[in-house]
C-alpha positions in Angstrom: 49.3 -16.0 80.5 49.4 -19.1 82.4 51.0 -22.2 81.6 50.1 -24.9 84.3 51.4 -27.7 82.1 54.0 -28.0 79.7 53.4 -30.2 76.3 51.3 -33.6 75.9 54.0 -36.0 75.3 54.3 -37.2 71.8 55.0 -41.0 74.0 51.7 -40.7 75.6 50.0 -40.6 71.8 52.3 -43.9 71.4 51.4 -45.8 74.4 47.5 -44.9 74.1 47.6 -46.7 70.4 49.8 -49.3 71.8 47.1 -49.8 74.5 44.4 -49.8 71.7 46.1 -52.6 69.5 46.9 -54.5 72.5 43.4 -54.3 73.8 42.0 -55.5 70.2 45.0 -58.2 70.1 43.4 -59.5 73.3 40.2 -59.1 72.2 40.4 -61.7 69.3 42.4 -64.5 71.6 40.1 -64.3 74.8 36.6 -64.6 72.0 35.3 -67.5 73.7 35.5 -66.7 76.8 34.9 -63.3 77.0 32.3 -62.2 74.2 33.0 -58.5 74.6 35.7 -57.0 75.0 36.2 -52.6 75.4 38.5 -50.7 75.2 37.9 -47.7 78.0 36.8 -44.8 76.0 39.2 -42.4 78.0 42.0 -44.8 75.9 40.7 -43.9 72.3 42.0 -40.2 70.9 38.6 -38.2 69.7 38.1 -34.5 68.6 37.4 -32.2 71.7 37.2 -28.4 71.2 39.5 -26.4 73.4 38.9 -22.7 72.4 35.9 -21.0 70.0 34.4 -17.2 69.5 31.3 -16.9 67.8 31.2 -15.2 64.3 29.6 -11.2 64.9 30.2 -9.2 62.1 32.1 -8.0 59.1 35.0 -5.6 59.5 36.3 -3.6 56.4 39.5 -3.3 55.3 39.9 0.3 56.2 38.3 -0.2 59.4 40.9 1.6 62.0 42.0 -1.5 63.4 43.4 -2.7 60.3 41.0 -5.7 60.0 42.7 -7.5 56.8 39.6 -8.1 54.1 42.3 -9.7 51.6 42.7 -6.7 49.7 45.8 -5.6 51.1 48.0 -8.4 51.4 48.4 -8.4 54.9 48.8 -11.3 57.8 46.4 -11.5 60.9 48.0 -14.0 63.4 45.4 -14.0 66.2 46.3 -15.4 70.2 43.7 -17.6 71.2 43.9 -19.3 74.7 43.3 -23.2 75.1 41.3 -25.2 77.9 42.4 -28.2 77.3 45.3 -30.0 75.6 46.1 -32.8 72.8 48.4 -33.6 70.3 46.9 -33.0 67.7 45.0 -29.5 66.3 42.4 -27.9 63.7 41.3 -25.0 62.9 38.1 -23.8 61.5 37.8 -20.9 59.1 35.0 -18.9 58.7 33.9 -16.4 55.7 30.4 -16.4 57.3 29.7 -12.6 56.9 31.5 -12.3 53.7 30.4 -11.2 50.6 33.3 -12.4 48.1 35.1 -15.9 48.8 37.8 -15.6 51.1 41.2 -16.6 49.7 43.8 -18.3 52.5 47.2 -18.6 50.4 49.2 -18.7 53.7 48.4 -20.3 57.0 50.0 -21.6 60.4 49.4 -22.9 64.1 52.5 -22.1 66.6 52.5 -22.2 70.8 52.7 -18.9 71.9 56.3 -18.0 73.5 56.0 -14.8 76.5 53.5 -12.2 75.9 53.7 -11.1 72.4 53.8 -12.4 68.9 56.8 -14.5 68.7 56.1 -18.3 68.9 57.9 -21.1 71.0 60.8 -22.3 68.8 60.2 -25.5 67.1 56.5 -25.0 67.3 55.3 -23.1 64.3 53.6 -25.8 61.8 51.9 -25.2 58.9 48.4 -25.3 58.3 46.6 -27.0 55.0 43.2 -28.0 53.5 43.5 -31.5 51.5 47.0 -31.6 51.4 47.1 -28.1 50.0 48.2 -24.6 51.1 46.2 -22.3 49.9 42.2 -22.4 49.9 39.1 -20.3 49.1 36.2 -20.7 51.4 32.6 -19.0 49.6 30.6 -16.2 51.3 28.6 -17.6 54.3 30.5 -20.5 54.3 33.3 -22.0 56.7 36.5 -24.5 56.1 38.1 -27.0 58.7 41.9 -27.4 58.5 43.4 -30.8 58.0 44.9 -31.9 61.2 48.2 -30.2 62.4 50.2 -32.7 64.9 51.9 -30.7 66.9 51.8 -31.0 71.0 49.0 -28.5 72.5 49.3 -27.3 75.9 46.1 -26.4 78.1 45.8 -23.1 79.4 48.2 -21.6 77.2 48.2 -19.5 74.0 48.2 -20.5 70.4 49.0 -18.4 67.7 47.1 -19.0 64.3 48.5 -16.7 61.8 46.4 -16.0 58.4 47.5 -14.3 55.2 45.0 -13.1 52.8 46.4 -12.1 49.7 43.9 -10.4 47.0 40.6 -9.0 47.4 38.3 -10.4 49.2 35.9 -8.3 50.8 34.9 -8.1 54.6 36.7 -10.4 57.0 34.4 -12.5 59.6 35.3 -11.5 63.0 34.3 -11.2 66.6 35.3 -7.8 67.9 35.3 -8.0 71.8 38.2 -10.7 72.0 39.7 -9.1 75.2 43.0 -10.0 73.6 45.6 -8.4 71.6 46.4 -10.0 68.2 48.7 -8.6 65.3 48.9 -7.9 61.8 52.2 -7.5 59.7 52.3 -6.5 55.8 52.5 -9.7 53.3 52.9 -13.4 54.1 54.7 -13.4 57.6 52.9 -16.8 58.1 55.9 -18.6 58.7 57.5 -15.7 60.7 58.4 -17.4 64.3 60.1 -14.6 65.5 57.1 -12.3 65.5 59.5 -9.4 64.4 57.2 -8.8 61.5 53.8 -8.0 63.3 53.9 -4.1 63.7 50.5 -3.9 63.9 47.8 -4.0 66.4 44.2 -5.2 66.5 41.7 -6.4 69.6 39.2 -8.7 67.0 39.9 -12.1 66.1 40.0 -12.6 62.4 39.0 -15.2 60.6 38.7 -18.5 63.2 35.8 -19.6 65.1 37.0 -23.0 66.7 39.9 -25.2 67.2 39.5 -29.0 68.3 42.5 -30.8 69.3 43.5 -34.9 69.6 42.8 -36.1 72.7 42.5 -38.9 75.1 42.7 -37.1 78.1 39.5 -35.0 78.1 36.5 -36.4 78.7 34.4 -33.8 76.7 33.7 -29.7 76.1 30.8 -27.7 78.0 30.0 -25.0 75.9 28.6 -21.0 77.5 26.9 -19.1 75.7 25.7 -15.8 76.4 26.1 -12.1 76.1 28.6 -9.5 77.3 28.8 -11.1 80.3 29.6 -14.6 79.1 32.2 -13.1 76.5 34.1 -11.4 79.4 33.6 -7.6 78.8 34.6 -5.9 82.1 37.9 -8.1 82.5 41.3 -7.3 82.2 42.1 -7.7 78.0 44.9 -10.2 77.8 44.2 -12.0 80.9 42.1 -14.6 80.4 39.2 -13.8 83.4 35.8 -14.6 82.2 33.9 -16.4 83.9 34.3 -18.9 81.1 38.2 -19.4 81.7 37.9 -19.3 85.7 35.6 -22.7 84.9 38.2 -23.8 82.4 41.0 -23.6 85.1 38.7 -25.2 88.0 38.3 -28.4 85.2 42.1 -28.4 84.9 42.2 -29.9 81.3 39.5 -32.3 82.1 37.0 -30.3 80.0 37.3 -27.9 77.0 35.1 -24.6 78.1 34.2 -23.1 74.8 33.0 -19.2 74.7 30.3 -18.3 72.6 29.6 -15.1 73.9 29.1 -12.2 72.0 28.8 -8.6 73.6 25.2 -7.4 73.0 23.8 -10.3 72.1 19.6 -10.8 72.6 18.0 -13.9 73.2 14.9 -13.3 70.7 16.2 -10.4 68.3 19.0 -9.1 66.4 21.3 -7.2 68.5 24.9 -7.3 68.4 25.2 -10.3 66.1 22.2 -12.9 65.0 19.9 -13.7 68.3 20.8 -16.8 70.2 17.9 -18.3 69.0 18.9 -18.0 65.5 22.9 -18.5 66.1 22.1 -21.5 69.3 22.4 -24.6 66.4 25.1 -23.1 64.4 27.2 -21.4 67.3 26.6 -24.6 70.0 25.0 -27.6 69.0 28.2 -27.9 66.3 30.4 -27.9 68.7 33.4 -31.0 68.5 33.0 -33.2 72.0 30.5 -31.2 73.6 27.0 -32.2 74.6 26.7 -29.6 77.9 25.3 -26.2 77.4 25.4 -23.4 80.0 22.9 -21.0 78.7 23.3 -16.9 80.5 21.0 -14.7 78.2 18.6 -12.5 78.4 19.3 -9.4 80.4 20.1 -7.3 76.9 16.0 -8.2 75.9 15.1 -7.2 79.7 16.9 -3.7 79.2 15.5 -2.6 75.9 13.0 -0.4 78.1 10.3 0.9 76.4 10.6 -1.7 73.7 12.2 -4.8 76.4 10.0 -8.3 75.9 8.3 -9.3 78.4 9.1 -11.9 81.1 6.7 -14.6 79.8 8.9 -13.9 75.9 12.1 -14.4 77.5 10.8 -17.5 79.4 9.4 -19.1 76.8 12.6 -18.5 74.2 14.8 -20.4 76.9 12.3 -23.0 76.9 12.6 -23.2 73.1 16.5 -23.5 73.5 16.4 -26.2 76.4 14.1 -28.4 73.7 16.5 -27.8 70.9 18.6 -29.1 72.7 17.1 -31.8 74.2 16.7 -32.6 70.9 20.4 -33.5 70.3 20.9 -35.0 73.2 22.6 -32.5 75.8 22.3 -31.5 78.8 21.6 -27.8 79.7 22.2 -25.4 82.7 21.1 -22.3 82.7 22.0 -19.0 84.8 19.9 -16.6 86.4 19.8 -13.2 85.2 22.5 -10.6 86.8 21.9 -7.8 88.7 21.8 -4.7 86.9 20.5 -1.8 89.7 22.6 1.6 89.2 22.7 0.7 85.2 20.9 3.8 83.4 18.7 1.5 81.7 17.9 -0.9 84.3 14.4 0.8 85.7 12.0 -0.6 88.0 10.1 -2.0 85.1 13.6 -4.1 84.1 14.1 -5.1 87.7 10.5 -6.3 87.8 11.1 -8.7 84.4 13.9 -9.7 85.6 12.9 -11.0 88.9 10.0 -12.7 87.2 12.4 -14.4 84.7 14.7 -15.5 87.7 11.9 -17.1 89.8 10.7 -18.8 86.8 14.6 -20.1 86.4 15.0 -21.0 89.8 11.4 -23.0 89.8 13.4 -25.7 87.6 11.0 -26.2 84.9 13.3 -24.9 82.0 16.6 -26.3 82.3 18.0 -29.9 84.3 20.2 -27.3 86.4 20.7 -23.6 87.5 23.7 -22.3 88.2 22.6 -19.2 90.3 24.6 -16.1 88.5 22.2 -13.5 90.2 23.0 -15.1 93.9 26.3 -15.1 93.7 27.1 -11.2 92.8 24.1 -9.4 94.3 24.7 -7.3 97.6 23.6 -8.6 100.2 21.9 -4.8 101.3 20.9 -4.6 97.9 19.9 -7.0 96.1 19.1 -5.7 92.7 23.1 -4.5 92.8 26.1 -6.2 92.7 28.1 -6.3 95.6 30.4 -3.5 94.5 33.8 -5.5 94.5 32.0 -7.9 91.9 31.3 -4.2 89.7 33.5 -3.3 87.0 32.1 0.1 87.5 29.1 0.3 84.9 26.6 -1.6 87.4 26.1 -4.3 84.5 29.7 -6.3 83.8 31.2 -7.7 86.6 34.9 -7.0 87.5 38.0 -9.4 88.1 36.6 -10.4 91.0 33.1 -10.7 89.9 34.1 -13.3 87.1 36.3 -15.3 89.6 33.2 -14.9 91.3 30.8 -16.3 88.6 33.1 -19.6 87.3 33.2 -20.8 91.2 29.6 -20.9 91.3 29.0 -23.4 89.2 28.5 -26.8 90.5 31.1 -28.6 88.8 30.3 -32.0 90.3 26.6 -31.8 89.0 28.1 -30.4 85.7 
C-alpha cells in the first residue's frame, strides 16, 4: 500500500469557498465593467469518482468465502484503493443481483491504517442515507450514501465496512478483487480497531463506486475491459493493474475507475452481463468522467469453435464508440493482447485477432489507440508476450506486464 500523500487539508476546502465567495463578491462590484465574470472551474468542488468494481454476480450466504447475504448477521468491511483524493466521500450500494431487498442497518467509511483491517484513528465516520442509518435498497436496484466529510487521501486504502442484519438473500459482488477484505460476526461497523474481523474473503461485497469532493481533479477516465483490465495475473493486495499503474502516472490529477470484470465478452454473456449490455450502466454513469479506455474482446476471439468473427467483434466496438459519442466522451481503445502458447489461442484465434487489430490500428473506430498488443508482444514472436510481461498462462500479463501496459498509454493525448 502506498501512500504518496497524506490528507487534503480541511483549510484547502476553506480557502476554495473563500475564493468562490470572493470571486462572486467581485463579480457583482466590477458589473459594468466587466460583463462576465468566472470563477476557474478547478476552484469549484464537484463529484469525481476515485475507485469502482463492476457488479458480477450473486454469492450465497454459504458460499465458502463467507459472502454475508444478510441472513447471518455478519459485517463485510471491504479495502478499496483510491486514485484520487477529496474531502469529501460517497458510497454507492448495490443489490443489483439480488433477489430480496437488501437491508444496511450498519454502515461506515474509515482510512485504512497498515496492511490489515484496523482503520487510522480518528478516521472512522459513519455512513447514512437521508439522515438515517439504516436502509433497504430493492432487488436490481442500487443506493448512493449521503456525503461523508472526512479527508480522502489518493493512492491509499479506504475501508467501507457493511452490516447486514436479517435475511436478505444473495449479496451483489465482484469476485476477482485482487484484494483481501474481512468479515466479523454482528455489527462491528464502528469497530476501528479491526480486532473484530476474523474472517477472510477476496470479493468485494456490496459497493460498486465511491466519488469524493474535489477541486483538485480535473475529471475520471474510466477502463473497461476483461481479465486483463481487472488485473488477474497481479500480485492480490498490491495494487498492479494496469489500471492503478495509470492512476499513479496521473498523480491525483485523474480518478482511474476499473470496470473490469474477469471473463467478460464484448457481445455475449460470459462472466457477468456482456459489455455491450453493462457499457451504459457500468461507464457512461460514472461521476466526473467523460473518457473511456475500451480493452475487450480477446474472451469472444477465444471461444474457438464457437469464437465471433472479426467483422462481429469490429462492429460491437463500433457500436460502443457511438454510444458513447452519444454522451459526449471521448474513447480510446486497445488492441487485442497476445495470446500465443494459451491452449485456446489456435491459429484460427490468432488470425481474428490480427484482423481485429489492424482494423483498431486503421483509426476508424475510436479517436485513439493505445497499442496494448505492441507493447507486450516478443519481439521473436510476435503472437507471444515477451516472457517477462507473462504471468505464466500465456494470456494475463505479470507485474511487469501491467507496469508495462499503464506506461503505454499516451497520457498527454488522454
Amino acid at each position: 500500500m502506498n501512500k504518496r500523500q497524506g490528507y487534503v487539508s480541511l483549510a484547502a476546502l476553506m480557502a476554495t469557498v473563500a475564493l468562490i465567495c470572493g470571486g462572486i463578491y467581485l463579480g457583482v462590484g466590477a458589473a459594468k465593467k466587466k460583463p462576465e465574470v468566472r470563477t476557474p472551474p478547478a476552484a469549484v468542488p464537484k463529484w469525481i469518482g476515485t475507485w469502482s468494481a463492476s457488479p458480477v454476480d450473486a454469492a450465497p450466504s454459504d458460499s465458502a468465502v463467507g459472502a454475508p447475504s444478510g441472513r447471518d448477521g455478519r459485517s463485510v468491511r471491504n479495502v478499496v484503493h483510491t486514485s484520487i483524493g477529496g474531502t469529501a466521500a460517497r458510497v454507492t450500494f448495490s443489490n443489483l443481483f439480488g433477489t430480496e431487498p437488501l437491508r444496511i442497518t450498519g454502515a461506515s467509511l474509515a482510512v485504512r491504517a497498515g496492511a490489515g483491517p484496523a482503520a487510522v484513528e480518528g478516521s472512522l465516520r459513519r455512513i447514512t442515507f437521508g439522515g438515517a442509518y439504516r436502509v433497504t435498497v430493492a432487488p436490481g436496484g442500487r443506493i448512493v450514501s449521503d456525503a461523508v466529510v472526512l479527508r480522502i487521501p489518493y493512492d491509499d486504502d479506504l475501508l467501507i465496512s457493511v452490516h447486514t442484519p436479517g435475511p436478505g438473500g444473495p449479496a451483489t459482488i465482484h469476485p476477482d478483487a485482487l484484494q483481501t477484505s474481512y468479515v466479523a460476526n454482528g455489527d462491528a461497523t464502528q469497530d476501528e480497531t479491526g480486532t473484530a474481523y476474523e474472517g477472510r474473503t477476496t470479493f468485494w461485497h456490496h459497493i460498486t463506486a465511491v466519488d469524493v469532493l474535489t477541486s483538485q481533479a480535473r475529471g475520471a477516465i474510466v477502463a473497461v475491459g476483461d481479465s486483463i483490465t481487472d488485473g488477474d495475473g497481479s500480485t492480490p493486495g498490491s495494487n498492479q493493474r494496469w489500471p492503478d499503474v495509470l492512476a499513479d502516472r496521473l498523480g491525483g490529477r485523474y480518478g482511474v475507475l476499473n470496470q473490469g470484470i474477469s471473463g467478460n465478452r464484448l457481445l455475449e454473456y460470459g462472466h457477468g452481463p456482456s459489455t455491450l449490455e453493462r457499457f451504459d450502466r457500468d461507464v457512461l454513469t460514472r461521476s466526473g468522467a467523460r473518457t473511456v479506455i475500451v480493452a475487450i474482446g480477446i474472451n469472444d476471439v477465444l471461444r474457438a469453435p464457437h469464437a465471433p468473427t472479426a467483422e462481429n467483434v469490429i462492429a460491437g466496438l463500433t457500436e460502443l464508440t457511438d454510444r458513447a459519442h452519444a454522451r459526449g466522451w471521448r474513447v480510446f481503445g486497445s488492441t487485442l493482447t497476445p495470446c500465443g502458447g494459451h491452449p485456446r489461442c489456435t491459429a484460427d484465434a490468432q488470425a481474428e485477432r490480427l484482423k481485429i487489430n489492424t482494423a483498431i490500428r486503421s483509426g476508424g473506430i475510436f479517436d485513439a489507440v493505445v497499442d496494448f498488443d505492441a507493447a507486450l508482444r516478443d519481439p521473436y514472436a510476435p503472437g507471444r508476450m515477451k516472457p517477462v510481461y507473462d504471468s505464466g498462462d500465456h494470456l494475463h500479463p505479470s507485474d511487469a506486464g501491467y507496469a508495462r501496459m499503464g506506461s503505454a498509454v499516451d497520457t498527454g493525448v488522454l
